[in-house]
Structure formats: structure tokens, C-alpha cells
MDTraj code that builds the backbone (N, CA, C; nanometers):
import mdtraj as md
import numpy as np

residues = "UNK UNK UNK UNK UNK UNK UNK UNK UNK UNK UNK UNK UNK UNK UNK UNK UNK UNK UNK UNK UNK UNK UNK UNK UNK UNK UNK UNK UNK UNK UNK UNK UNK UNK UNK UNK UNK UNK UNK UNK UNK UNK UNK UNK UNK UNK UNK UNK UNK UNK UNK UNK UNK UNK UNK UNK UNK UNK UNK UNK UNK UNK UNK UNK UNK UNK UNK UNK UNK UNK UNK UNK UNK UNK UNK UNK UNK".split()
xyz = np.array([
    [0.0842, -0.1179, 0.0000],
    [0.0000, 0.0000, 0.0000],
    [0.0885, 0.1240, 0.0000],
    [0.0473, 0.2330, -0.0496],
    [0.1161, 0.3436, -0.1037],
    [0.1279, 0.4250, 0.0093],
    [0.2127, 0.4778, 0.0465],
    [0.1758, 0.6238, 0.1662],
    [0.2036, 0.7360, 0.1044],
    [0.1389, 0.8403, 0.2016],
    [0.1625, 0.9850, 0.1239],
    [0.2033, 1.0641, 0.2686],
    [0.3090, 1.1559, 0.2717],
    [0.3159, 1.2231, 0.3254],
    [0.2888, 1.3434, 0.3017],
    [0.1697, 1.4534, 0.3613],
    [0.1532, 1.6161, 0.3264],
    [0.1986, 1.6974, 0.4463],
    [0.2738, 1.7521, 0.4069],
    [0.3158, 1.8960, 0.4879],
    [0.2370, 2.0550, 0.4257],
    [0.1571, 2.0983, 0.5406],
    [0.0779, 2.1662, 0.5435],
    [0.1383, 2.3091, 0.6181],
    [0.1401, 2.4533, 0.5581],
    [0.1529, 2.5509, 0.6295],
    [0.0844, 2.6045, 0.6182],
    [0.0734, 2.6437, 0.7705],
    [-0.1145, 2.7359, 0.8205],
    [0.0151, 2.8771, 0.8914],
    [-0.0765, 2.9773, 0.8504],
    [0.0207, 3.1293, 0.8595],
    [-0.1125, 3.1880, 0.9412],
    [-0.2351, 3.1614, 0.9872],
    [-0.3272, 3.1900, 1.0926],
    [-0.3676, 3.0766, 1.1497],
    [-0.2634, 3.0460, 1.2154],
    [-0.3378, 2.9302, 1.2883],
    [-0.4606, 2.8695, 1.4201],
    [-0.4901, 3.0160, 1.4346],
    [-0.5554, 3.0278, 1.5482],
    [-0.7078, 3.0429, 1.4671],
    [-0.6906, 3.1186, 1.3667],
    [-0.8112, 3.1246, 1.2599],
    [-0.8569, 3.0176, 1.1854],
    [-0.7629, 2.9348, 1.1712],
    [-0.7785, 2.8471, 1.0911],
    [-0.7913, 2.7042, 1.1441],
    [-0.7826, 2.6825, 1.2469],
    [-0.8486, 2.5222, 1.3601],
    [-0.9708, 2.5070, 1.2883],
    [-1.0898, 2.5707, 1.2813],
    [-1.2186, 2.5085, 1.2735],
    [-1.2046, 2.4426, 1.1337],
    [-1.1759, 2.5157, 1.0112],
    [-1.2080, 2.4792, 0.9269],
    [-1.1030, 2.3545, 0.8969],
    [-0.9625, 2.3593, 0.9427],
    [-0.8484, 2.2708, 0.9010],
    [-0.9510, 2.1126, 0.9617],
    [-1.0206, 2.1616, 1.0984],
    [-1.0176, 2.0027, 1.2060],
    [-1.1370, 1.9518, 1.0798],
    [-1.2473, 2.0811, 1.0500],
    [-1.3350, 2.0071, 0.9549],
    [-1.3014, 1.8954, 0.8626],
    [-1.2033, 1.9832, 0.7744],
    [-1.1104, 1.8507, 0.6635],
    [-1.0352, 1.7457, 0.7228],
    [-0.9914, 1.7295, 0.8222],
    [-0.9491, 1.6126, 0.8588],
    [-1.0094, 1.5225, 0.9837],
    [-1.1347, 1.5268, 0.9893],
    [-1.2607, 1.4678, 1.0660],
    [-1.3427, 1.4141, 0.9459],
    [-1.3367, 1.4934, 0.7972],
    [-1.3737, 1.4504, 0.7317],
    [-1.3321, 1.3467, 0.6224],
    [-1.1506, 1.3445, 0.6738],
    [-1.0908, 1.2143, 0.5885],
    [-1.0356, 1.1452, 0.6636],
    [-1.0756, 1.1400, 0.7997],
    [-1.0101, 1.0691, 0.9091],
    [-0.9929, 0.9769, 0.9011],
    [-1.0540, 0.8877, 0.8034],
    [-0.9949, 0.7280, 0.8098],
    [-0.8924, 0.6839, 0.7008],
    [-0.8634, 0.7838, 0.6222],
    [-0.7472, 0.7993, 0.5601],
    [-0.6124, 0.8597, 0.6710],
    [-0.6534, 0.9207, 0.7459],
    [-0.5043, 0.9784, 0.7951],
    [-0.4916, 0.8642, 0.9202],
    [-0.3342, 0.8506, 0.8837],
    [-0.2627, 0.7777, 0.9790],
    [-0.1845, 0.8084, 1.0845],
    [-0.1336, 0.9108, 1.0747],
    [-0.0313, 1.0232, 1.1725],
    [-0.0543, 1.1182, 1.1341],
    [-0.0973, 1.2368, 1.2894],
    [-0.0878, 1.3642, 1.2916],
    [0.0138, 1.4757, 1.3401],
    [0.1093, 1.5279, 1.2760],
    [0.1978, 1.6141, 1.3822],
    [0.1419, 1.7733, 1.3313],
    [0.1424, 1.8175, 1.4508],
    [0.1613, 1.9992, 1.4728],
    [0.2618, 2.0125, 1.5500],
    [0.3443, 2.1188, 1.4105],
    [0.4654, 2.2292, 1.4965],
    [0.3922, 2.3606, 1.4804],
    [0.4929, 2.3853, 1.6037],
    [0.4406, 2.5837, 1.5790],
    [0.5351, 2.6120, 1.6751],
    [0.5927, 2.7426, 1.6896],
    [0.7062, 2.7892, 1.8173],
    [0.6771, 2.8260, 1.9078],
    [0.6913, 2.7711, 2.0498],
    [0.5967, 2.7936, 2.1466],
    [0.7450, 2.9171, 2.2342],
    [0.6989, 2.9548, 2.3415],
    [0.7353, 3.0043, 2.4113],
    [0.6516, 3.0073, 2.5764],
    [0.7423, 3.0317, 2.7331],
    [0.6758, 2.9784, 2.8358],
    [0.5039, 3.1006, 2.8310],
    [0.5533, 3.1868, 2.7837],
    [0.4094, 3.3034, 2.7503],
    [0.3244, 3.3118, 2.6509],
    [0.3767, 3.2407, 2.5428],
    [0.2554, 3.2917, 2.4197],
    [0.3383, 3.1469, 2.3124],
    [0.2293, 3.1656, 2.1958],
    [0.2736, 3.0443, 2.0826],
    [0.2460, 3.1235, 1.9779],
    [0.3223, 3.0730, 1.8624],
    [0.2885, 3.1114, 1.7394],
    [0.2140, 3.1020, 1.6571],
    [0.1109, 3.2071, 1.5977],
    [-0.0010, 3.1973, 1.4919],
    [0.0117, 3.1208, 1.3948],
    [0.1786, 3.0806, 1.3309],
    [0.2236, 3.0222, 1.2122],
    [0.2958, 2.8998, 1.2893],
    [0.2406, 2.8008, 1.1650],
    [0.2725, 2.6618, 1.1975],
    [0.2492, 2.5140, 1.1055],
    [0.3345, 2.4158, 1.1008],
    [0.2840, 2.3288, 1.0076],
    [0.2698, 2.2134, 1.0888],
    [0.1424, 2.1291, 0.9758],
    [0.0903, 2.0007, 1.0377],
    [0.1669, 1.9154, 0.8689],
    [0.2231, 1.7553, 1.0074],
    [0.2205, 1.6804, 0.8758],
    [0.1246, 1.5460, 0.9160],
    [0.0956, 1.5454, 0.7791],
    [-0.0280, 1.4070, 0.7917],
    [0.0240, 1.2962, 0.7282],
    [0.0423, 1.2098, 0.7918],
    [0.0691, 1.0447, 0.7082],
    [-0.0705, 0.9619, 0.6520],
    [-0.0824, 0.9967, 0.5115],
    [-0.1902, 0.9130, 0.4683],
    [-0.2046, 0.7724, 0.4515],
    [-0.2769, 0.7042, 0.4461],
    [-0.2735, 0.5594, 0.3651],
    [-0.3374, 0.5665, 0.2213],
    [-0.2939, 0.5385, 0.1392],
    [-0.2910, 0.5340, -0.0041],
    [-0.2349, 0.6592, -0.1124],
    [-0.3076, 0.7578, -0.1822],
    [-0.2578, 0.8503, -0.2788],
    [-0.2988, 1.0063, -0.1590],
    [-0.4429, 0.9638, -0.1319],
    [-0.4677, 1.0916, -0.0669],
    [-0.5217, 1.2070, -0.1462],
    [-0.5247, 1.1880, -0.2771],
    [-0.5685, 1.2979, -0.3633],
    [-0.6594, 1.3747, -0.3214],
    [-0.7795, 1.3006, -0.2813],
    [-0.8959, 1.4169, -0.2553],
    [-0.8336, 1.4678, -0.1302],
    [-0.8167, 1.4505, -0.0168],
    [-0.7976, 1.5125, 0.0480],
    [-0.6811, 1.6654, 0.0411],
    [-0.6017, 1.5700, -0.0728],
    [-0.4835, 1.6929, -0.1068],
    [-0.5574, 1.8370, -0.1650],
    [-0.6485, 1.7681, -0.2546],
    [-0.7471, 1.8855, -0.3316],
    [-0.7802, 1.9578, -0.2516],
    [-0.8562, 1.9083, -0.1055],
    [-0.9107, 1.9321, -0.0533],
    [-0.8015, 2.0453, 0.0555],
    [-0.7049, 2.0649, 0.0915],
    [-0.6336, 2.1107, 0.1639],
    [-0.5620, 2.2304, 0.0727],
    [-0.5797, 2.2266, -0.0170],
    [-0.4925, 2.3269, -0.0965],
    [-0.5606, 2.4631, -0.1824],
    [-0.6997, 2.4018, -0.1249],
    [-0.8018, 2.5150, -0.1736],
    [-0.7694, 2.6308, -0.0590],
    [-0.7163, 2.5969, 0.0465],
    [-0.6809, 2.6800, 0.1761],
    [-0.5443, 2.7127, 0.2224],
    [-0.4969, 2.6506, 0.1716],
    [-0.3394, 2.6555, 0.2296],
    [-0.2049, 2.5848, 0.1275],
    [-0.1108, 2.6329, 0.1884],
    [0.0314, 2.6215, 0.0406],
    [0.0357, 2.4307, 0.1304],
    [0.0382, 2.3469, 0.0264],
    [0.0641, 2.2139, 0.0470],
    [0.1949, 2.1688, -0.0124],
    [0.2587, 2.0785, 0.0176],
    [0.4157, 1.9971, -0.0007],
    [0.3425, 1.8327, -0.0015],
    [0.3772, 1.7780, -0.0767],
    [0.3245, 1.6209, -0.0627],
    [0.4500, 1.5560, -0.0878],
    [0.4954, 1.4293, -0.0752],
    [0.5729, 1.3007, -0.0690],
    [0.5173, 1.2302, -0.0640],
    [0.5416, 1.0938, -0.1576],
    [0.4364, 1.0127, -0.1805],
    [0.6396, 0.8671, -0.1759],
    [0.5661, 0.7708, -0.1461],
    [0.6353, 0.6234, -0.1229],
    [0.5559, 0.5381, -0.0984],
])
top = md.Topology()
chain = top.add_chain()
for i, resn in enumerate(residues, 1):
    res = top.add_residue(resn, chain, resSeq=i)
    for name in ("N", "CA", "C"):
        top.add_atom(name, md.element.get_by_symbol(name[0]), res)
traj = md.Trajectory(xyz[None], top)
């Protein structure tokens, strides 16, 4: 089976939770691993930040689906 890796950068990230969790609640049984970075500090965190998602198979729609909103990077193996 194919994997896909997408690296996702969100530049409002505080704005952008509802709609990001929408798309991936909505392909949730495609995604296999979730990471969020962002630069934290002991007082405050950063608005800008990337998630990477480990898919199982090509992932296309979902890629479609993520790039109508945000700059996407994919790797596919």
C-alpha cells in the first residue's frame, strides 16, 4: 500500500483550527499520523505553523481538498 506524506503551512493558525479540524474529521480514516509544529514560548505560541499528515494510499482528494486553503508539499512512497 502506497503512503503519502503532506506537509501543510497554516500562517493563521488560530483562525484556521475550525475549518483545518473540519477537513481532517472529514478524511479521518485515511489519515494515519498527525503532527503539529508551531514555536511555542513559556508566555505565548505562534499563529504560524505546520501540520504533517501520514496518509494511507494517494490521498488525492484530500490533497485537493487542503490546498483550496493553504500552500501544500506532498511526498508520496
Amino acid at each position: 500500500m502506497a503512503k503519502t506524506v503532506i506537509g501543510i503551512s497554516i500562517e493563521n493558525r488560530i483562525e484556521s483550527a475550525i475549518e483545518f479540524q473540519k477537513i481532517i474529521t472529514k478524511f479521518g480514516c485515511e489519515i494515519r499520523t498527525r503532527i503539529g509544529l508551531h514555536s511555542s514560548e513559556k508566555d505565548s505560541c505562534s499563529n504560524n505553523g505546520a501540520i504533517l499528515l501520514e496518509v494511507a494510499g494517494d490521498g488525492n482528494e484530500l490533497i485537493d481538498e487542503l490546498k483550496k486553503h493553504w500552500e501544500v508539499q506532498i511526498m508520496k512512497f
